[in-house]
C-alpha positions in Angstrom: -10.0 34.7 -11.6 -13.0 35.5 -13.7 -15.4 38.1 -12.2 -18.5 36.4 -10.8 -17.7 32.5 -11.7 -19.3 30.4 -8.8 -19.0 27.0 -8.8 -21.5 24.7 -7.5 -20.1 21.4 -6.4 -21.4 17.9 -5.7 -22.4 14.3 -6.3 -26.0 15.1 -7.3 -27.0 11.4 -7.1 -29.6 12.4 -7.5 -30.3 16.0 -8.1 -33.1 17.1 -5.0 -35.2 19.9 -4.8 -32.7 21.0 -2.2 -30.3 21.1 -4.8 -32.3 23.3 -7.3 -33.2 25.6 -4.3 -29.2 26.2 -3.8 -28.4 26.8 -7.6 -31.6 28.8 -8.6 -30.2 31.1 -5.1 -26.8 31.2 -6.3 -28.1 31.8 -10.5 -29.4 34.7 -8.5 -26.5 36.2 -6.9 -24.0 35.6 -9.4 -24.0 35.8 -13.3 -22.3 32.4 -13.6 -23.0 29.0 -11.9 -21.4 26.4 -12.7 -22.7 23.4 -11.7 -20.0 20.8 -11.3 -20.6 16.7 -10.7 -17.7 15.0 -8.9 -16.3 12.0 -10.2 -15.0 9.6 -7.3 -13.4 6.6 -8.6 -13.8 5.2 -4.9 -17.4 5.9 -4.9 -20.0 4.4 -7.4 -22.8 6.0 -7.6 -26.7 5.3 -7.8 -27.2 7.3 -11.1 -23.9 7.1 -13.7 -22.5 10.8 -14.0 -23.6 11.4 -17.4 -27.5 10.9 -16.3 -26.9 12.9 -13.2 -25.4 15.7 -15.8 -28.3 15.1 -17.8 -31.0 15.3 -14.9 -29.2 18.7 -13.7 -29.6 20.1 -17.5 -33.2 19.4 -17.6 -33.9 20.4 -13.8 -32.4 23.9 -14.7 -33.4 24.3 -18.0 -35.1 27.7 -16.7 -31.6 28.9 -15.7 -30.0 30.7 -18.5 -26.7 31.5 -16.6 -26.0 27.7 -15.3 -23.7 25.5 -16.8 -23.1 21.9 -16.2 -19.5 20.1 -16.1 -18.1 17.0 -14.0 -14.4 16.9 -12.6 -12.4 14.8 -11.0 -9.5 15.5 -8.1 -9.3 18.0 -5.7 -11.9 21.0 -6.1 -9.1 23.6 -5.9 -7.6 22.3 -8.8 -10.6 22.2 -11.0 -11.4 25.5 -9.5 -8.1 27.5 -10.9 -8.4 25.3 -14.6 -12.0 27.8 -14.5 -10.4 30.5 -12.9 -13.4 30.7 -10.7 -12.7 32.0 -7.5 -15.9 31.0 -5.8 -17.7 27.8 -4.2 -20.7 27.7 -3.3 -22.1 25.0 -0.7 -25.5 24.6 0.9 -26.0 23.8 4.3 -29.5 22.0 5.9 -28.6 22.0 9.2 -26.3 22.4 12.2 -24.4 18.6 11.4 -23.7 19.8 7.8 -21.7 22.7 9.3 -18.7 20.8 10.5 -17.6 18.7 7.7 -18.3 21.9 5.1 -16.3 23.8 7.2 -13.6 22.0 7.7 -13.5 21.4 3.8 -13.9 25.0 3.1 -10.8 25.8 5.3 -8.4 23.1 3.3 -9.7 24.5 0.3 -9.0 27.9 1.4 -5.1 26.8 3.1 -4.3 24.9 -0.3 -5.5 27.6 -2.6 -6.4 31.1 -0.8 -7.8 33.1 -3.6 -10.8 30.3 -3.5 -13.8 31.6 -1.2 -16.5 29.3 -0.1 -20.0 30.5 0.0 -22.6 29.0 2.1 -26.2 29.5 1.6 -28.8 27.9 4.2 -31.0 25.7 2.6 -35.1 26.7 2.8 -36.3 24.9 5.5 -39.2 22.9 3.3 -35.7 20.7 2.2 -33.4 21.1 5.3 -34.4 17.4 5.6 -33.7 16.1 2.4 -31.0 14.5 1.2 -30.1 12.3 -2.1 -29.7 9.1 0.0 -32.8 9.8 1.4 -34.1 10.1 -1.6 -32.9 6.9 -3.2 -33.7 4.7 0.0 -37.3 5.8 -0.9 -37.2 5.2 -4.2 -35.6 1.6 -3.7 -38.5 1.0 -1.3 -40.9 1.8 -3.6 -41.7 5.4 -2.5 -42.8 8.2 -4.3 -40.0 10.4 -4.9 -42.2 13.3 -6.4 -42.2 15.7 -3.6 -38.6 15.4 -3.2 -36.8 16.0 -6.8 -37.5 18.0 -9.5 -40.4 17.4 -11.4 -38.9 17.2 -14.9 -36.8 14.1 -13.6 -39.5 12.5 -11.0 -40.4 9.7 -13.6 -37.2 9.0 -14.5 -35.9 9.1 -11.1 -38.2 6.7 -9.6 -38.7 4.2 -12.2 -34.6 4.1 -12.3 -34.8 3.7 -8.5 -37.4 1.1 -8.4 -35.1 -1.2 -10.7 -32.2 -1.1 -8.3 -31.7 -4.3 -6.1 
């Protein structure tokens, strides 16, 4: 395992300020982040994975120690082809703490040198989510407050044209 690899996990579709709370917290605690975008072939996603990995790049520009990848499969897997030996998960509230749990136990039963991390998120974005976000958008709300500002325009003018 390398020494202080975390990976950071997720859809990001899209990236939420949130999000950019959790990985500027964990770019704090460890000397590498990786943020990784999962690519579920049963899922298809608002925003295509290559503009979600671009959105993340530009909403941590500021972060010299995180680095962006996708992956596909089981976590675990992707997780020892790193060596890292960490994942890091935020949690808004009480209902998140089930499901990440439960994940973080299978993780842990199908590859035990993998520990999960959890970080609370601050309460300004225990609300938030990226559905949220792109209901709003569809609506014709302003997603500003809610994603980083670097990717606001291009957020909302790419949720606006969504049916």
């Amino acid at each position: 395992m390398k020494q202080g690899l975390c990976v950071y996990p997720g859809s990001f579709d899209p990236v939420t300020n949130g999000h950019l709370d959790i990985i500027e917290r964990g770019a704090a605690i460890f000397p590498q982040v990786v943020v990784a975008v999962l690519h579920n072939p049963v899922k298809t996603g608002c925003f295509s994975i290559e503009q979600r990995l671009a959105m993340l790049k530009k909403a941590c520009a500021h972060l010299p120690n995180v680095s962006f990848d996708r992956f596909d499969g089981l976590l675990v897997n992707y997780m020892r082809s790193l060596g890292a030996g960490v994942v890091l998960r935020g949690l808004r509230a009480v209902t998140d703490f089930e499901s990440e749990v439960q994940m973080a136990q299978l993780n842990h039963q199908m590859s035990p040198d993998v520990e999960t991390l959890f970080l609370m998120t601050s309460p300004e974005h225990a609300y938030l989510s990226s559905s949220a976000v792109r209901e709003i958008g569809m609506f014709g709300g302003d997603v500003s407050p809610f994603v980083p500002l670097s990717i606001a325009q291009e957020v909302q003018a790419a949720l606006q044209t969504k049916p």
